[in-house]
C-alpha positions in Angstrom: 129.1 136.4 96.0 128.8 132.7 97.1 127.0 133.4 100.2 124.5 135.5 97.6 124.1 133.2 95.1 123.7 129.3 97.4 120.6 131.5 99.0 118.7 130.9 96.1 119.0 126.7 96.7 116.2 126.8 98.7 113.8 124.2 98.0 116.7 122.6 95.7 118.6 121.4 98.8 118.2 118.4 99.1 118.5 117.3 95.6 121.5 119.4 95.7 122.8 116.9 98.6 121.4 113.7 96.9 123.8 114.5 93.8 127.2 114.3 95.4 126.1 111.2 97.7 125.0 109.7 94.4 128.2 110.1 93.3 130.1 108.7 95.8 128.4 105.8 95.5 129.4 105.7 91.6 132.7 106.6 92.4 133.0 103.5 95.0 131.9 100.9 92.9 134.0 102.4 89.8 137.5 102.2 92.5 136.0 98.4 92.9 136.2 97.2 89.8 139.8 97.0 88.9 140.6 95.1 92.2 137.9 92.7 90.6 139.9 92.6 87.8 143.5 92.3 88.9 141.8 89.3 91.1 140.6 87.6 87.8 143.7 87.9 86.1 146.4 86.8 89.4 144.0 84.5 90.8 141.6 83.0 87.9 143.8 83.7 84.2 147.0 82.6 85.5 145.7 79.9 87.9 143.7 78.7 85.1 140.4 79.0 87.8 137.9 79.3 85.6 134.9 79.4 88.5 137.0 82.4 89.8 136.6 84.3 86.9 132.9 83.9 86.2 132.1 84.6 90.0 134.3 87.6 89.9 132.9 88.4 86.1 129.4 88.6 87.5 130.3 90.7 90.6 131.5 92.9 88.1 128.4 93.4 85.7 126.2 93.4 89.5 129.0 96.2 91.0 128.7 98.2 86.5 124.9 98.2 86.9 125.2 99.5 90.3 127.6 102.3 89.3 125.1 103.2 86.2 122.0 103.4 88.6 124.1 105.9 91.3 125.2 108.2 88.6 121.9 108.2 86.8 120.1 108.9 90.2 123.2 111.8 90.8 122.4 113.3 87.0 118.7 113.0 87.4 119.5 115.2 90.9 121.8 117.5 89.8 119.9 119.0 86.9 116.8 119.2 88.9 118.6 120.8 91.4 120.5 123.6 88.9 117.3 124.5 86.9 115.3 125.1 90.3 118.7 127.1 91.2 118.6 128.9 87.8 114.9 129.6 88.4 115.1 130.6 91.7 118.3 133.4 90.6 115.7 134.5 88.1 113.2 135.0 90.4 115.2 136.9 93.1 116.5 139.3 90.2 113.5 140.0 88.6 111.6 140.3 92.1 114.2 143.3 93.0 114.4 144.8 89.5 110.4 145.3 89.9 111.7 147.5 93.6 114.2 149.2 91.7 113.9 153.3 92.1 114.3 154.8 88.4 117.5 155.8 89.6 118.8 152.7 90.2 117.2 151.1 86.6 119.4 154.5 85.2 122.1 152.6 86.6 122.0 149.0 84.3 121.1 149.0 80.3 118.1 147.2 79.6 120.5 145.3 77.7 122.7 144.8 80.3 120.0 143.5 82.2 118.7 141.0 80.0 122.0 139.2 79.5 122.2 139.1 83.5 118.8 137.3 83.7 119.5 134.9 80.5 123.3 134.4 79.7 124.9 135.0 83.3 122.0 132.6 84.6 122.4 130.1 81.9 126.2 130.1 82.9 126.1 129.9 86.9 123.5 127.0 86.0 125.8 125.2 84.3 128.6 125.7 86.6 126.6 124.6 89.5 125.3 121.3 88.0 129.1 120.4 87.4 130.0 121.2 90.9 127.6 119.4 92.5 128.0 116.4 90.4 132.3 116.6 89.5 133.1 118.8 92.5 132.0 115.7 94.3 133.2 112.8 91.7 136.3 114.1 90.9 137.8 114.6 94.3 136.6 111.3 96.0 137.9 109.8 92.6 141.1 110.9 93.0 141.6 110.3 96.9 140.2 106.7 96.4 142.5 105.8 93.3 145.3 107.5 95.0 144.4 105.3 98.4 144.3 102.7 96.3 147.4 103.1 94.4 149.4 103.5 97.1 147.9 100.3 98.5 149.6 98.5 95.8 152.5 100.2 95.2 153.7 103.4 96.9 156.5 103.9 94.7 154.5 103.8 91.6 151.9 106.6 93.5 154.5 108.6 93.4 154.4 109.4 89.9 150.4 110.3 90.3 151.7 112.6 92.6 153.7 114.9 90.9 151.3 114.8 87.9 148.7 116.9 90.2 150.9 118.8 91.6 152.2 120.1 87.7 148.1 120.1 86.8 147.3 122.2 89.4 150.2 125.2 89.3 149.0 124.9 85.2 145.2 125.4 86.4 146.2 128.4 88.6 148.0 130.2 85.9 144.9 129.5 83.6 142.3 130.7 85.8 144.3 133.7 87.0 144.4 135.1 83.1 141.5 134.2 82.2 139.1 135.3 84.5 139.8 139.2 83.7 138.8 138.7 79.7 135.7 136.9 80.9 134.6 139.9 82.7 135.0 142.1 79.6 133.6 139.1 77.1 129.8 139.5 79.1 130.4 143.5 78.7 130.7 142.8 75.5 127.5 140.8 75.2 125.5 143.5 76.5 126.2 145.3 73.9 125.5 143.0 71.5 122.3 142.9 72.7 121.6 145.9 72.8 122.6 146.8 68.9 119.8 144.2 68.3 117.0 145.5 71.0 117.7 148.5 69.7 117.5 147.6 65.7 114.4 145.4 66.5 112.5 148.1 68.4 113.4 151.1 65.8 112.9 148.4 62.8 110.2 150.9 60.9 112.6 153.7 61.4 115.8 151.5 60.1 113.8 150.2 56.9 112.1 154.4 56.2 115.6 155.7 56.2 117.4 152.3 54.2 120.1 151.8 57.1 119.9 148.0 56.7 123.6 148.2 55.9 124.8 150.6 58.3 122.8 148.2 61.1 124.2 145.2 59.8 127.4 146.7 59.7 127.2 147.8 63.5 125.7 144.4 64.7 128.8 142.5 62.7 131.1 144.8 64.5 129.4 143.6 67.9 130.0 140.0 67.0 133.3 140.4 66.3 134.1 141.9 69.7 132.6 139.3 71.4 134.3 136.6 69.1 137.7 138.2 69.4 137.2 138.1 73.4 136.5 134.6 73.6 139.3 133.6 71.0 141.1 135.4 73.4 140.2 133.7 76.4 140.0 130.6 75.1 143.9 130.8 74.0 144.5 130.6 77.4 141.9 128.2 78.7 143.3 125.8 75.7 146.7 125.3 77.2 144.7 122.8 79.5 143.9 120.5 77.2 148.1 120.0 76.4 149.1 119.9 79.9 146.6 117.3 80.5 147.9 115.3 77.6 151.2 115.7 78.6 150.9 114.9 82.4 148.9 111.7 81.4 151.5 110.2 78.7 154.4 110.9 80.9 152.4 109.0 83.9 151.8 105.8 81.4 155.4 105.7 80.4 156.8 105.9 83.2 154.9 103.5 84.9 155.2 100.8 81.9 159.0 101.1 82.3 159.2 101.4 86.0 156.2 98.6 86.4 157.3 96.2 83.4 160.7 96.4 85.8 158.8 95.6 88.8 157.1 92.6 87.6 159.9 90.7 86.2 161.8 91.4 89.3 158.4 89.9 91.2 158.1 92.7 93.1 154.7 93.7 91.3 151.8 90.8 89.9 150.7 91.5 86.3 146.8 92.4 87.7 148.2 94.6 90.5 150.0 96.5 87.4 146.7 96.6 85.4 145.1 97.9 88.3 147.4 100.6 88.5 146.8 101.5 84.8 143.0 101.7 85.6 143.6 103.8 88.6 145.8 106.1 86.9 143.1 106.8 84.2 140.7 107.6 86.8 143.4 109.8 88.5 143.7 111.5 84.9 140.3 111.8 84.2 139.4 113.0 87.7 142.1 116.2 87.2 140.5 116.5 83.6 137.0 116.5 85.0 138.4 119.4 87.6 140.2 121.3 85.0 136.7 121.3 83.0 135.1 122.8 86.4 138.2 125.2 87.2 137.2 126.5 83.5 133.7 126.7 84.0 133.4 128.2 87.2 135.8 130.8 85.7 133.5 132.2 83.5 130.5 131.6 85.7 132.7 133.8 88.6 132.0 136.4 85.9 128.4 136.1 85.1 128.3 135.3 89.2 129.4 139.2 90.3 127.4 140.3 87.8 124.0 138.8 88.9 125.0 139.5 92.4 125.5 142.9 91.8 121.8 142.9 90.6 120.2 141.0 93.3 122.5 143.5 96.2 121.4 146.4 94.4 119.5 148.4 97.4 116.5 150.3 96.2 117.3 154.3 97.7 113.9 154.9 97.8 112.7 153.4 101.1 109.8 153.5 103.1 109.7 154.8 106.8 109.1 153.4 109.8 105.8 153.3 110.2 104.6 155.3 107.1 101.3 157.3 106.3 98.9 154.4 104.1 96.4 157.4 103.5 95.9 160.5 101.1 94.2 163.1 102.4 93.2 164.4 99.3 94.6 165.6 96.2 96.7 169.0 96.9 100.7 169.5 95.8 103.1 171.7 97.3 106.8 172.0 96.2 109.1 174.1 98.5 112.4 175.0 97.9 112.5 171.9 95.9 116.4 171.2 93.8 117.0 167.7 91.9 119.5 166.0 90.1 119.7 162.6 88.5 122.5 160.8 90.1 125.1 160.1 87.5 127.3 156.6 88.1 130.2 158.0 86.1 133.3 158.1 88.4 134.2 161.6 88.7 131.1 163.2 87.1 129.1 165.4 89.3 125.6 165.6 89.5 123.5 169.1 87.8 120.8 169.6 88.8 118.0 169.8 86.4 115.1 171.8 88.6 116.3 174.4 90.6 114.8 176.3 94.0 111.3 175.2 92.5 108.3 176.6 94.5 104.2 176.4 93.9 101.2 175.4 95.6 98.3 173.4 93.9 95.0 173.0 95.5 92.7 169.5 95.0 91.0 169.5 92.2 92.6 171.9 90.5 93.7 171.9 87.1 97.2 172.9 86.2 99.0 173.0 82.8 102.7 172.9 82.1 104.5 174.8 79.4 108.3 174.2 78.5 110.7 174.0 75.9 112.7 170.4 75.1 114.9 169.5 78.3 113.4 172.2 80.8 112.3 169.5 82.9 108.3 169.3 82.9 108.7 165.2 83.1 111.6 165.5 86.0 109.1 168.1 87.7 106.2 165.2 87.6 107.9 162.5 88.6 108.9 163.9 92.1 105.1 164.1 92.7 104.7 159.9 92.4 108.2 159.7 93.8 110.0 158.2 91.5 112.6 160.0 92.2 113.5 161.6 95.8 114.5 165.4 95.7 117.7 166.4 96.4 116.9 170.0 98.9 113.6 170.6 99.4 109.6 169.2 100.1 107.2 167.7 97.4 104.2 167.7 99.9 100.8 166.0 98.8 97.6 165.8 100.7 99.9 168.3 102.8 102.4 165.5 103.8 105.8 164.8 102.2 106.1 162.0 100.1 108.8 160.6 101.8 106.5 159.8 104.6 104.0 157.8 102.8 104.0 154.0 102.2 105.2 154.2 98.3 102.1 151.7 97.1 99.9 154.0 99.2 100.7 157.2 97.7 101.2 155.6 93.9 98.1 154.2 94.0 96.6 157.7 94.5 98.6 158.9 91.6 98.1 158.0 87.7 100.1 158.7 85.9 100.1 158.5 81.3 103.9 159.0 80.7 105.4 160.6 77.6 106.5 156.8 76.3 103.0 155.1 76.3 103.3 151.8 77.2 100.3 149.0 76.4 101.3 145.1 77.0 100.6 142.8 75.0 97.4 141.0 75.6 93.6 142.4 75.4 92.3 145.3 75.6 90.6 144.6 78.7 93.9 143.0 80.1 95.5 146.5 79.7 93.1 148.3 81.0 92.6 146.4 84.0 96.2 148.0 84.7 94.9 150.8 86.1 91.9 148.5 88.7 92.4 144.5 88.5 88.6 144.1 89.6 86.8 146.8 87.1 83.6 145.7 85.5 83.0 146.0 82.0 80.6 148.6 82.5 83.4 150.6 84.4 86.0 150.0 81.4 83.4 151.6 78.6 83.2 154.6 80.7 86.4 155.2 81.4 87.4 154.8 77.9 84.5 156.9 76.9 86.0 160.0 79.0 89.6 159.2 77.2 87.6 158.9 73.8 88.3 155.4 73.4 85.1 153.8 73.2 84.2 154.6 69.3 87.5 153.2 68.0 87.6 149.9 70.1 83.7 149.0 68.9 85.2 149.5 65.2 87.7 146.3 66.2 86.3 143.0 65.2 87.1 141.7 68.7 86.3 145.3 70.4 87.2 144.8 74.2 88.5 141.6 73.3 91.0 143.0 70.6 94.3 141.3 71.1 96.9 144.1 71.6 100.6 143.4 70.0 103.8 143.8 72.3 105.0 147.8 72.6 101.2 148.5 71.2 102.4 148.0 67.6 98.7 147.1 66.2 97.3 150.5 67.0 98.2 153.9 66.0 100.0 156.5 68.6 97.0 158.5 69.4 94.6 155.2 70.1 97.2 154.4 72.4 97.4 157.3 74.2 93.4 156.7 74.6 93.9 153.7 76.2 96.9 154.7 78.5 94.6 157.8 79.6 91.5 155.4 80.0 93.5 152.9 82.4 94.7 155.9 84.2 91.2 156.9 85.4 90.1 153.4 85.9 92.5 154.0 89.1 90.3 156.6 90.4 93.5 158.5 91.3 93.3 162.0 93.4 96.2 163.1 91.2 95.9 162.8 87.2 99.4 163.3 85.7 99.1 163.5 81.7 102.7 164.2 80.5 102.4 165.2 77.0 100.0 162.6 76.5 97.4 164.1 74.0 100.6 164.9 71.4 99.4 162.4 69.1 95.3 163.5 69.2 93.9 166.2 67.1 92.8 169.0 68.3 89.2 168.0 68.6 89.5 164.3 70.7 91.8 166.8 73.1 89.2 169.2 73.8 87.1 166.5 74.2 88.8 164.7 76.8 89.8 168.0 78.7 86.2 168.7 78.6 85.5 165.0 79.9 87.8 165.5 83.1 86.3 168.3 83.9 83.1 166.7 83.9 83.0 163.5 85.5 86.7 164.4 87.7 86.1 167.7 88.9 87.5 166.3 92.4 91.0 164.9 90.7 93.7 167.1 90.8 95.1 167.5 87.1 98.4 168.2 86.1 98.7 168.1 81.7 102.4 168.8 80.8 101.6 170.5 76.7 103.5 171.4 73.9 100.2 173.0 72.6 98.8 176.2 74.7 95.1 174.9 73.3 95.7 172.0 76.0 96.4 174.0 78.6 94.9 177.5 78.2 91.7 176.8 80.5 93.5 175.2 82.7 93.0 177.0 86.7 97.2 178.0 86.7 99.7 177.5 84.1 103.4 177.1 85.1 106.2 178.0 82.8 109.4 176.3 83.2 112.6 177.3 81.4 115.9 175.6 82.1 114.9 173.8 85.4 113.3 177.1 86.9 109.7 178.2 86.9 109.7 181.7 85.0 106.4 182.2 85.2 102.7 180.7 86.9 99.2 182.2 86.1 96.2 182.0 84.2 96.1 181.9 80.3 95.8 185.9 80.3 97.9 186.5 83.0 100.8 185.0 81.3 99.9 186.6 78.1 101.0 189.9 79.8 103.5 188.6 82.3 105.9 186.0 80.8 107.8 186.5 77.3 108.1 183.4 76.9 104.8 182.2 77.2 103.4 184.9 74.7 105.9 183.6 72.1 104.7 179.9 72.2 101.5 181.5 72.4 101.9 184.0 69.0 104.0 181.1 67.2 101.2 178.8 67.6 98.4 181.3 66.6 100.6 182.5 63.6 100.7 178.5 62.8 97.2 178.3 63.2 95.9 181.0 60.8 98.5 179.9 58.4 97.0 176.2 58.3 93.1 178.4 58.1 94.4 180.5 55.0 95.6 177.2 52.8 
């Protein structure tokens, strides 16, 4: 995890080495002053040497300003060197989030992911700005008062001693029961976040049905594990503060009545003894600073694996040595093609969803895809991009199989509009320019023309120009899907995908934009997954899927006469039809 994690210093190096050496410094100066001040008191105070005491007064002030200006320089370091750390862990997630397969993003809750990249990073942050800056204080504090206790006394350091040697067997036991419940506390916080990404995003749908309460009710009960986590953990963690408490009070009586004896008996000056006093509060503090650490870099430890596991996370879709960067054209073959998604359940095996799936497309063609819910027209798509790899079989495009293309190269041969249409938030034009970075205006209107677009983005004040809300919230579900379909073709793809993508169009605007394609993209190869046959009944072949399998593949009439299934959608739709006419 370490090795993982210090990667990301980078450019924060040396600011990360300035903050310790900083502190040193600060530390040196502090260990000065109470020999400056046990020689004021033995050899000015009770020598009545008043010029001592002012020379050694202003050495002190000249050695307090000194230790000020190290630790401001160490603080000034050490945050500048944990939120270019923080930035740089953000960075190196995100980056390999954006290479993730769909099977691996099946893997983490969007949730989940979100409290990695903001809570988890937020913690390691702080953890490593109090290890670079106490890590380095505390230790050097407490080998230089202990180096100078001993100095003075070696008896009296003895009782220093056994103080960290209690505070430390007390830190283990903390640390080794807490670090467990901090594992299951961040758990925790991903589902708290997700009950309110979820309530946030379905917020129309909570207020149509009145399940404010029920939501409420839900995200209360998400608090409440978290808080009972952390009360949990922190009934441990505050055992600390006691032991600390304890360890110190013992430490100052015992050397009162131990020192008080030494000094009468002359064995020990009155300023040595005060020295000691101030070295045994640094001592003190020094353990309490490392206890504060020990604590911190217990939870961090949990938000640590977590972000690792992120960052390690290996992509299993890979590129070849030496792949194919071009598409021949726009033809699609599956043979003998089985799939599963991979399930990360311990002990749950895989099923597959498309079984021994077979069929040849030629470029340019246009093929529709008829199904019921869950017989696996989307799964069947997404092999073509590869999004997912198959698990027996060939997808072959352009007569090659995916798996030998560059991924960009064949993606950026493929559009696809996905059931979930997806606009960002920005303009218009920024969304469309998804689909080419460098189109023209002129190229824009004519894509969105094709998709239908064109009349209702003129009616916008703004037009082109409109401001789009996140999640596409501002326009209606069919105007999206215009858009999504209009930045498709800016890519000037040899494969159109359209999965159910004209659900939310009437029937008209559909016709429209099927007539469209096969106008102006009679060289694309088009693939329009349907739940209506209107969208698909002139389409070149038709495949029927049913439960992962392909029951049937033809033209419109063809499957009228050949596959039961088909005719039923077919007659149910029609019945539906005459029944709207006759109202």
């Amino acid at each position: 995890m370490l090795k993982t994690l210090l990667a990301e210093v980078k450019e924060y190096k040396r600011d990360s080495i300035l903050a310790p050496i900083f502190i040193i410094l600060e530390v040196i100066m502090e260990i000065i002053i109470p020999v400056m001040m046990a020689s004021i008191i033995d050899n000015g105070v009770e020598k009545g040497n008043i010029r001592h005491v002012c020379i050694m007064g202003v050495c002190m002030i000249a050695v307090a300003m000194l230790s000020l200006t190290f630790g401001t320089l160490s603080g000034k370091a050490a945050a500048k060197a944990s939120t270019g750390f923080a930035k740089n862990i953000r960075n190196a997630m995100f980056g390999n989030i954006q290479n993730y397969s769909f099977s691996n993003i099946d893997k983490y809750s969007t949730a989940g992911l979100i409290t990695r990249l903001t809570t988890d990073v937020t913690n390691v942050q702080n953890s490593y700005q109090m290890v670079i800056r106490m890590c380095a204080r505390s230790p050097f504090m407490l080998i230089f008062a202990m180096i100078m206790a001993f100095t003075i006394n070696s008896e009296l350091a003895l009782i220093f001693l056994g103080a960290i040697v209690f505070l430390g067997i007390v830190l283990f036991i903390i640390i080794k029961n807490a670090h467990p419940i901090f594992m299951s506390v961040f758990r925790k916080y991903d589902d708290l976040n997700a009950s309110v990404q979820e309530n946030i995003n379905a917020v129309r749908v909570v207020k149509a049905y009145v399940r404010e309460d029920y939501e409420i009710s839900k995200f209360k009960k998400a608090c409440t594990n978290v808080y009972c986590m952390f009360v949990k953990a922190e009934k441990i963690i505050i055992f600390n503060m006691p032991a600390m408490q304890l360890a110190m009070y013992a430490c100052i009586l015992m050397l009162s009545w131990l020192g008080a004896k030494m000094v009468v008996g002359g064995s020990l000056t009155t300023g040595q003894l005060m020295s000691l006093f101030s070295y045994i509060m640094n001592i003190l503090m020094s353990l309490m600073m490392l206890s504060m650490v020990f604590v911190m870099v217990t939870m961090s430890k949990a938000s640590g694996d977590r972000i690792v596991e992120v960052i390690n996370e290996k992509s299993d879709l890979t590129n070849k040595k030496n792949p194919i960067k071009d598409v021949k054209d726009g033809s699609i073959e599956f043979k003998n093609v089985s799939f599963a998604y991979k399930k990360h359940e311990e002990g749950v095996e895989d099923v597959d969803v498309l079984t021994n799936i077979n069929f040849k497309i030629e470029s340019g063609q246009t093929i529709g895809i008829i199904g019921g819910t869950g017989s696996a027209k989307s799964s069947l798509v997404q092999l073509i991009p590869r999004l997912y790899d198959v698990n027996e079989g060939e997808v072959l495009v352009g007569g090659v199989d995916v798996r030998d293309y560059e991924m960009e190269a064949l993606r950026d041969e493929v559009a696809m509009v996905l059931q979930k249409n997806v606009l960002f938030s920005g303009t218009i034009k920024e969304n469309l320019r998804w689909g080419d970075k460098n189109a023209t205006d002129e190229q824009m209107v004519h894509a969105c023309k094709l998709a239908q677009a064109d009349d209702f983005i003129k009616q916008f004040p703004d037009g082109y120009d409109t401001y789009i809300e996140q999640g596409g919230s501002n326009v209606s579900g069919g105007q999206k899907q215009r858009l999504c379909i209009a930045r498709a073709l800016l890519k000037k793809p040899k494969i159109l995908i359209l999965d159910d993508s004209t659900s939310a169009v009437d029937t008209k605007t559909d016709t429209l934009i099927r007539k469209a394609f096969k106008e102006e993209i009679p060289n694309t190869t088009k693939l329009i997954i349907a739940q209506r046959i209107s969208s698909v009944q002139d389409a070149d072949q038709i495949i029927v899927l049913d439960e992962g399998e392909i029951t049937g593949m033809g033209t419109h009439e063809e499957l009228l006469v050949s596959s039961d299934i088909y005719r039923d959608v077919y007659e149910s739709q029609m019945k539906g039809a005459k029944l709207d006419d006759s109202k």
